[in-house]
PyMOL Python script that loads the backbone (N, CA, C, O; Angstrom):
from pymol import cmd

cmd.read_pdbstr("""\
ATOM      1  N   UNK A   1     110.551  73.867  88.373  1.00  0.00           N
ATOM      2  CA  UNK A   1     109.118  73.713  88.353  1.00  0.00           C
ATOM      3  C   UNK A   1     108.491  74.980  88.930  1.00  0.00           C
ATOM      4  O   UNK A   1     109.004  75.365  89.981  1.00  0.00           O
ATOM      5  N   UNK A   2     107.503  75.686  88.455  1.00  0.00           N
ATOM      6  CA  UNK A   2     107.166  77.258  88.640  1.00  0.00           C
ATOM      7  C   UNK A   2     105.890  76.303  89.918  1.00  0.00           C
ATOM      8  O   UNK A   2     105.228  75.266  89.870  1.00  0.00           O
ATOM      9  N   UNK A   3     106.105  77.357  90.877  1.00  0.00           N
ATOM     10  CA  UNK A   3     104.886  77.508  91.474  1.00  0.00           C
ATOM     11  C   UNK A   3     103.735  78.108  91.172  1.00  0.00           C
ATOM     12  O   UNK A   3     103.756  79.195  90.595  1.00  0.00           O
ATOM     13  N   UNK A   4     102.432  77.430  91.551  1.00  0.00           N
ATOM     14  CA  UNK A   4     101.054  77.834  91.264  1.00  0.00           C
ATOM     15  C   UNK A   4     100.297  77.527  92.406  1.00  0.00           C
ATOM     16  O   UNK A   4      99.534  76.587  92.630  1.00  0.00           O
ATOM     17  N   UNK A   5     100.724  78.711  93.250  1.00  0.00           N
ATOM     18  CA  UNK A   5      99.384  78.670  94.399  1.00  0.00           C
ATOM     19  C   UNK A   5      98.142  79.358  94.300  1.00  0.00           C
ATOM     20  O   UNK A   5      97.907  80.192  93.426  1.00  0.00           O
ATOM     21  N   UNK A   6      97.218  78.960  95.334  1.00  0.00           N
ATOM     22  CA  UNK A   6      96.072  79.426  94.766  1.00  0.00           C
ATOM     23  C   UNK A   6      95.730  80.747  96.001  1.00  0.00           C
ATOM     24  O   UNK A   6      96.057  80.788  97.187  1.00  0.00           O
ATOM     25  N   UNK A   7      95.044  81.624  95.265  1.00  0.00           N
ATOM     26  CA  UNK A   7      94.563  82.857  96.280  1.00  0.00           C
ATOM     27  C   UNK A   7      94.000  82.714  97.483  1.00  0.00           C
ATOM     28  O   UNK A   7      92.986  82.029  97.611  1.00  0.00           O
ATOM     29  N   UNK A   8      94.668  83.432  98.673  1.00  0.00           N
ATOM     30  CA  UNK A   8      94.450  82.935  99.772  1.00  0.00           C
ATOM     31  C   UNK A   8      93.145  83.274 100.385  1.00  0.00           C
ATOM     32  O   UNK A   8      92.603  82.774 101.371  1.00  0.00           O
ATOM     33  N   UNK A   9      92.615  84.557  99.323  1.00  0.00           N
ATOM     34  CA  UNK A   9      91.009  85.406  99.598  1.00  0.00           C
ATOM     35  C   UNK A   9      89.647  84.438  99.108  1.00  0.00           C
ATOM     36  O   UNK A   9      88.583  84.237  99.693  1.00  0.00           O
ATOM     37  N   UNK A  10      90.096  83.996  97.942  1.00  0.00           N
ATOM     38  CA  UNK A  10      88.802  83.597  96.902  1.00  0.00           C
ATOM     39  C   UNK A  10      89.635  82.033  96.660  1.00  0.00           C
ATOM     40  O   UNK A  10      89.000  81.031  96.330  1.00  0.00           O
ATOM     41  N   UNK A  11      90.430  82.027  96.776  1.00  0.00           N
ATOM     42  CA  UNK A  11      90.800  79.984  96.694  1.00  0.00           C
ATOM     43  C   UNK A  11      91.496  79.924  95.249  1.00  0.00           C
ATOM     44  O   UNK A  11      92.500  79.236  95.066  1.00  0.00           O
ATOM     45  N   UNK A  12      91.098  80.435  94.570  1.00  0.00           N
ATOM     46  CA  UNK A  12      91.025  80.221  92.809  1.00  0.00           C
ATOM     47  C   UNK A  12      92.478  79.946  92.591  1.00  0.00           C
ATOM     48  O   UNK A  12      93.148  80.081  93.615  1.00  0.00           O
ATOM     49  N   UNK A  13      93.065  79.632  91.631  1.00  0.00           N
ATOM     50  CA  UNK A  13      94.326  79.231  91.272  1.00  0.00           C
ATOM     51  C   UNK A  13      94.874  80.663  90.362  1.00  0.00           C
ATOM     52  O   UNK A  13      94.252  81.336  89.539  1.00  0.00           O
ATOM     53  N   UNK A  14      96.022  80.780  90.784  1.00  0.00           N
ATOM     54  CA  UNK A  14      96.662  82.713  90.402  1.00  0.00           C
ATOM     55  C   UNK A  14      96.921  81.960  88.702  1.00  0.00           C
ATOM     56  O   UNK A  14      97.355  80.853  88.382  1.00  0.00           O
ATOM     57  N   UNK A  15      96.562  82.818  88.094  1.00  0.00           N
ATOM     58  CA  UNK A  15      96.840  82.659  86.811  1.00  0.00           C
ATOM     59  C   UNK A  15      98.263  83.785  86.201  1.00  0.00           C
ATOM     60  O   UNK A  15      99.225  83.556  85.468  1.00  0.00           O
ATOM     61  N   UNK A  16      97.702  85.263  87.063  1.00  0.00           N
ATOM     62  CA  UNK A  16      98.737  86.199  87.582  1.00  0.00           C
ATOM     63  C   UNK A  16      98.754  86.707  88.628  1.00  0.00           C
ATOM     64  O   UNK A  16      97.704  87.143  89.101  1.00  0.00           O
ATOM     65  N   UNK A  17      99.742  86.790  89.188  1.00  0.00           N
ATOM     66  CA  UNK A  17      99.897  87.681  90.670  1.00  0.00           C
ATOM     67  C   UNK A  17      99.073  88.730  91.234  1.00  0.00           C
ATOM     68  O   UNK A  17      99.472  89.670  90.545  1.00  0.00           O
ATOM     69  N   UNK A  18      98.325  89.155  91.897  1.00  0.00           N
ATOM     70  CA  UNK A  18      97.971  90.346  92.560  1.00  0.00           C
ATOM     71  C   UNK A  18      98.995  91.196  93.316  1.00  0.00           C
ATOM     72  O   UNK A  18      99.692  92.131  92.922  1.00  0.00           O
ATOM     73  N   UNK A  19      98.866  90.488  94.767  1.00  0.00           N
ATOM     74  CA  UNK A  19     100.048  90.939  95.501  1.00  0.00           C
ATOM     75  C   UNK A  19     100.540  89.614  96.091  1.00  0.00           C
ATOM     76  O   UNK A  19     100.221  88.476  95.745  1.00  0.00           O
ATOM     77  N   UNK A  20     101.664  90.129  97.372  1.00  0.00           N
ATOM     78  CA  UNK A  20     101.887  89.169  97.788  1.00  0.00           C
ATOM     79  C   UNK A  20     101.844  90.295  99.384  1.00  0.00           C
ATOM     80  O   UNK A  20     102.540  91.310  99.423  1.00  0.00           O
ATOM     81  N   UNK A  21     101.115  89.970 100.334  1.00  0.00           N
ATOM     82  CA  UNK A  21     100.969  90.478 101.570  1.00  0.00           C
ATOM     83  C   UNK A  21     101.682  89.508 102.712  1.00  0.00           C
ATOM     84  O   UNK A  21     101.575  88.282 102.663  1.00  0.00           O
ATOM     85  N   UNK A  22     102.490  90.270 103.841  1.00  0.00           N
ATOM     86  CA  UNK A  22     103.395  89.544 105.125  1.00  0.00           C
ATOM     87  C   UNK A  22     102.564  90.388 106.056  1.00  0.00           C
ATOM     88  O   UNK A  22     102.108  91.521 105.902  1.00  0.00           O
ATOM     89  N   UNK A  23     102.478  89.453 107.168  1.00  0.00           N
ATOM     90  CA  UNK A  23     102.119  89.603 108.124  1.00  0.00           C
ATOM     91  C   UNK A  23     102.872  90.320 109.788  1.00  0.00           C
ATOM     92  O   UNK A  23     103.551  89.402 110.246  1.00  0.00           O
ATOM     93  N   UNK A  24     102.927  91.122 110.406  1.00  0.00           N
ATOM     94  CA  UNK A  24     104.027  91.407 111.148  1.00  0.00           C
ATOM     95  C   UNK A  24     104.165  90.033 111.445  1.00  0.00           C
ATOM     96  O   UNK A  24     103.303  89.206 111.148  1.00  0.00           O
ATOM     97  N   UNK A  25     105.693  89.644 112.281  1.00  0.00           N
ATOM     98  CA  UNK A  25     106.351  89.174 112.956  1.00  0.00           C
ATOM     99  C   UNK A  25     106.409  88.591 114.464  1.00  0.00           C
ATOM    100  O   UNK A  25     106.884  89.162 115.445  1.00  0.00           O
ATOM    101  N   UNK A  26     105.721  87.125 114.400  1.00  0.00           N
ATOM    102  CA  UNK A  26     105.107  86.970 115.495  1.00  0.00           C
ATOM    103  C   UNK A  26     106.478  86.910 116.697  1.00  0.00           C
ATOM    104  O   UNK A  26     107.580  87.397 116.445  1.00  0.00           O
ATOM    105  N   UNK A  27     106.123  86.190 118.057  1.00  0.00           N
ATOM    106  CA  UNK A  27     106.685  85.965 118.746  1.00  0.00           C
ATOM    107  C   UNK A  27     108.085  85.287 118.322  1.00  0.00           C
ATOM    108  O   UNK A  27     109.145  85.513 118.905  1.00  0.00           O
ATOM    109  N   UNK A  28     107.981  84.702 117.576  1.00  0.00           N
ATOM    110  CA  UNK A  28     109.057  83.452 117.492  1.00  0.00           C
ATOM    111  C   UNK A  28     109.595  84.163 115.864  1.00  0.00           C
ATOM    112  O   UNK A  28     110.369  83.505 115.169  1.00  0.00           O
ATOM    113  N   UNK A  29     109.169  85.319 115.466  1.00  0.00           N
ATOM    114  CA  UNK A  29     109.461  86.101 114.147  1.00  0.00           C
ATOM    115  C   UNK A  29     109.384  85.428 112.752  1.00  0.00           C
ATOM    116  O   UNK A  29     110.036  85.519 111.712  1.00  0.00           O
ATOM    117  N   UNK A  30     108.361  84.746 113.151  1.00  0.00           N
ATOM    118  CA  UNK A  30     107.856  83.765 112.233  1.00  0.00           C
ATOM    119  C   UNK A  30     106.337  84.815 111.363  1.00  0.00           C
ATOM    120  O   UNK A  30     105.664  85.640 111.981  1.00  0.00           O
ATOM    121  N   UNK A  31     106.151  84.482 109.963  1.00  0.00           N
ATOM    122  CA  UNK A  31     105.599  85.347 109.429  1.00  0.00           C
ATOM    123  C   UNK A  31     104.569  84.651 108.639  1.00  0.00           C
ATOM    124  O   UNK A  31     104.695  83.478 108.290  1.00  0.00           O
ATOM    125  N   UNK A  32     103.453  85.454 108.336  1.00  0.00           N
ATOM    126  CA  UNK A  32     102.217  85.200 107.330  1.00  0.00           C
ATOM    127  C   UNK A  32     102.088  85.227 106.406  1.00  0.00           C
ATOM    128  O   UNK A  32     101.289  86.154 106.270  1.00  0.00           O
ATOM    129  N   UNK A  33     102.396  84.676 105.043  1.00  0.00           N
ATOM    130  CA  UNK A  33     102.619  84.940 104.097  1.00  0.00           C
ATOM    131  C   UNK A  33     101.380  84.769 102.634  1.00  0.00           C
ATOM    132  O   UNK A  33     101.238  83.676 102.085  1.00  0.00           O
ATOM    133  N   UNK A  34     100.640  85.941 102.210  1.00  0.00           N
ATOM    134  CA  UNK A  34      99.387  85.728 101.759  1.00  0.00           C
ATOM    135  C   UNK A  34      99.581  86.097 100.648  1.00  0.00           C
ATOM    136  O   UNK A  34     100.139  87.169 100.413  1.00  0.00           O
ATOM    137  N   UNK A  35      98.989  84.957  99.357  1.00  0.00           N
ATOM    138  CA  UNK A  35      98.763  85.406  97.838  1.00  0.00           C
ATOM    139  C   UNK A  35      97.367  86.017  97.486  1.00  0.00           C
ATOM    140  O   UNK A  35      96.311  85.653  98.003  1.00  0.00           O
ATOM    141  N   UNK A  36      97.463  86.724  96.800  1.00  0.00           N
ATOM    142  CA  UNK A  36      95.744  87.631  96.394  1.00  0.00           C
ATOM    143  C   UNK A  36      95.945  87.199  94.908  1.00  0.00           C
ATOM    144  O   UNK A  36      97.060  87.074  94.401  1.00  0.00           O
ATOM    145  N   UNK A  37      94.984  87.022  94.374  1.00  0.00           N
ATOM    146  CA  UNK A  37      94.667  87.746  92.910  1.00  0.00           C
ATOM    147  C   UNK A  37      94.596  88.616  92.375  1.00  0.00           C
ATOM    148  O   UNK A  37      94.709  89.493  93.232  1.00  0.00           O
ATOM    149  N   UNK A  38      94.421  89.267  91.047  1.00  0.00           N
ATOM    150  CA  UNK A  38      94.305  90.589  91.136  1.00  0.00           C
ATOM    151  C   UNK A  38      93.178  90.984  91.222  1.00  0.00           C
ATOM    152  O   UNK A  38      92.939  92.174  91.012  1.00  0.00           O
ATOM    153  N   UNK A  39      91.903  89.840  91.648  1.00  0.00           N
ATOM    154  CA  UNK A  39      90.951  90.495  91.247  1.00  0.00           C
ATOM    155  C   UNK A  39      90.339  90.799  93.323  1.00  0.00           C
ATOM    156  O   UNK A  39      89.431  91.418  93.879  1.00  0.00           O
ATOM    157  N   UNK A  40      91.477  89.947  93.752  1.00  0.00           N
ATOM    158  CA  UNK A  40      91.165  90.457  95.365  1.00  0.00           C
ATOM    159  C   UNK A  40      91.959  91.037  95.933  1.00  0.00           C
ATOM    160  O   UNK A  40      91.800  91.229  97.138  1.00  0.00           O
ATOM    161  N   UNK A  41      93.312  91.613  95.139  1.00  0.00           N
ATOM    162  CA  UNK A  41      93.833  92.639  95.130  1.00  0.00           C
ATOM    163  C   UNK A  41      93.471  94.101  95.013  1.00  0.00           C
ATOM    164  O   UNK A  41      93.697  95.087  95.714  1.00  0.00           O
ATOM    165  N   UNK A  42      92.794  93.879  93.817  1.00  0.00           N
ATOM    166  CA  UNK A  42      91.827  95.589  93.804  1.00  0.00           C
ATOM    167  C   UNK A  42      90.969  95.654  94.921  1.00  0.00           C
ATOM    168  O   UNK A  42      91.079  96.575  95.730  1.00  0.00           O
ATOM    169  N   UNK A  43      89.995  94.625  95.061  1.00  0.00           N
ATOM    170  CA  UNK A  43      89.415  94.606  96.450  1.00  0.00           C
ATOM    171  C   UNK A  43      89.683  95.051  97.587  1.00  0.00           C
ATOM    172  O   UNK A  43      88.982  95.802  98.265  1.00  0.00           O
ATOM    173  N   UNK A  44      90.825  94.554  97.872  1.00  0.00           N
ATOM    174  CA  UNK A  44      91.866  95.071  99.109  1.00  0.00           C
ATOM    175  C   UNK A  44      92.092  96.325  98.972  1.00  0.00           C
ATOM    176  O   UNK A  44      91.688  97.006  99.915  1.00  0.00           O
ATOM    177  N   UNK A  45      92.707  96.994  97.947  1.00  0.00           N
ATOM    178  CA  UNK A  45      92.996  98.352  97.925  1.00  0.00           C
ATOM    179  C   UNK A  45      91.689  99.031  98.102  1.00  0.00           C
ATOM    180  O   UNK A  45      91.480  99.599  99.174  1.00  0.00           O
ATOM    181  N   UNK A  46      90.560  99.038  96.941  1.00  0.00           N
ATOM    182  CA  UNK A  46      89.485  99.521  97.199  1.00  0.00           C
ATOM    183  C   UNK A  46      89.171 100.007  98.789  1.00  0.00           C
ATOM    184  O   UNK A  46      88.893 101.123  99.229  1.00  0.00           O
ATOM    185  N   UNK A  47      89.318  98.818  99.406  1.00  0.00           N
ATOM    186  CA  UNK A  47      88.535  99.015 100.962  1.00  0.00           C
ATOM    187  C   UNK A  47      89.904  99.910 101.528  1.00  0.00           C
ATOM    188  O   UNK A  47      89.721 100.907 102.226  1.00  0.00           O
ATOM    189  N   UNK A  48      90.925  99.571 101.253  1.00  0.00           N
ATOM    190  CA  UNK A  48      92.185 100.232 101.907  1.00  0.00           C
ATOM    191  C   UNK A  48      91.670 101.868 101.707  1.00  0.00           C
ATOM    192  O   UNK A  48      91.526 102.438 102.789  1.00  0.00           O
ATOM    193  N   UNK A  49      91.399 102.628 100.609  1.00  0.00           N
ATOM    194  CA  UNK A  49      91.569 103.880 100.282  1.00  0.00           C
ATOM    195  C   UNK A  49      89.998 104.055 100.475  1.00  0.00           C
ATOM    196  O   UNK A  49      89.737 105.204 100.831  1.00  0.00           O
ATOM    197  N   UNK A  50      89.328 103.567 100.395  1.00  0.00           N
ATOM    198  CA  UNK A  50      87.813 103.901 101.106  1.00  0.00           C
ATOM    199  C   UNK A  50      88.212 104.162 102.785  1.00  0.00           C
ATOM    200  O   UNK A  50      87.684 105.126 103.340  1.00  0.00           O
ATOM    201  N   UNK A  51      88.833 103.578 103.298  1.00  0.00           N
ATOM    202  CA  UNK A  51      89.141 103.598 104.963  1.00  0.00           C
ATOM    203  C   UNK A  51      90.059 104.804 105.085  1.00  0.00           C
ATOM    204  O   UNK A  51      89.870 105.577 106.024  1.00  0.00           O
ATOM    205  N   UNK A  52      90.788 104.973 104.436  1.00  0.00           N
ATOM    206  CA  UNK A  52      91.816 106.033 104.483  1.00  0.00           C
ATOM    207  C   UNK A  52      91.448 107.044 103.750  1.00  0.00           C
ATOM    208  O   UNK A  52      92.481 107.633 103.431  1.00  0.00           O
ATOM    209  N   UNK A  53      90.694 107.476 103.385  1.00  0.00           N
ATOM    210  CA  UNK A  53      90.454 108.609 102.110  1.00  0.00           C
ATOM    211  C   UNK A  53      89.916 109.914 103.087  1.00  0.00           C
ATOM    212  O   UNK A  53      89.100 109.791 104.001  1.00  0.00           O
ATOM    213  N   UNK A  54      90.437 110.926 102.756  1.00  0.00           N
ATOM    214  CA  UNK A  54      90.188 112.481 103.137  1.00  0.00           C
ATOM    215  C   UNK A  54      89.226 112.894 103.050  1.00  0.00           C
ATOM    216  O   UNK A  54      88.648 113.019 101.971  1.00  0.00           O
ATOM    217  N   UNK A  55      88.592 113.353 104.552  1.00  0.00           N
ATOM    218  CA  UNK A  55      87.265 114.045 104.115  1.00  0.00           C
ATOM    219  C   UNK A  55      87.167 115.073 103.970  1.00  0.00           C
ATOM    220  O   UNK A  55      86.085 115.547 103.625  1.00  0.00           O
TER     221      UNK A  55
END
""", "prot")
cmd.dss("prot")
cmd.show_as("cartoon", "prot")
cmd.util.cbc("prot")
cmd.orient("prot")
């Protein structure tokens, strides 16, 4: 049976993958495990390389 979770940004149900983002490794090395879409995937990057981009 295929899994269909839904995006952890916008809720919506993944029709296709974006990413899949982990969280560091808490105390007990237990981890965060987050689905995007692709459409809050680009989002993410967007702001990623806006924050990081060379002036």
């Amino acid at each position: 049976m295929p899994i269909k979770p839904n995006c952890d940004c916008c809720q919506n149900a993944l029709e296709e993958f974006g990413d899949i983002s982990l969280s560091p490794p808490d105390e007990e090395q237990k981890v965060v495990k987050l689905h995007r879409c692709i459409n809050c995937y680009e989002e993410v990057l967007a702001q990623i390389k806006t924050r990081y981009a060379k002036n």
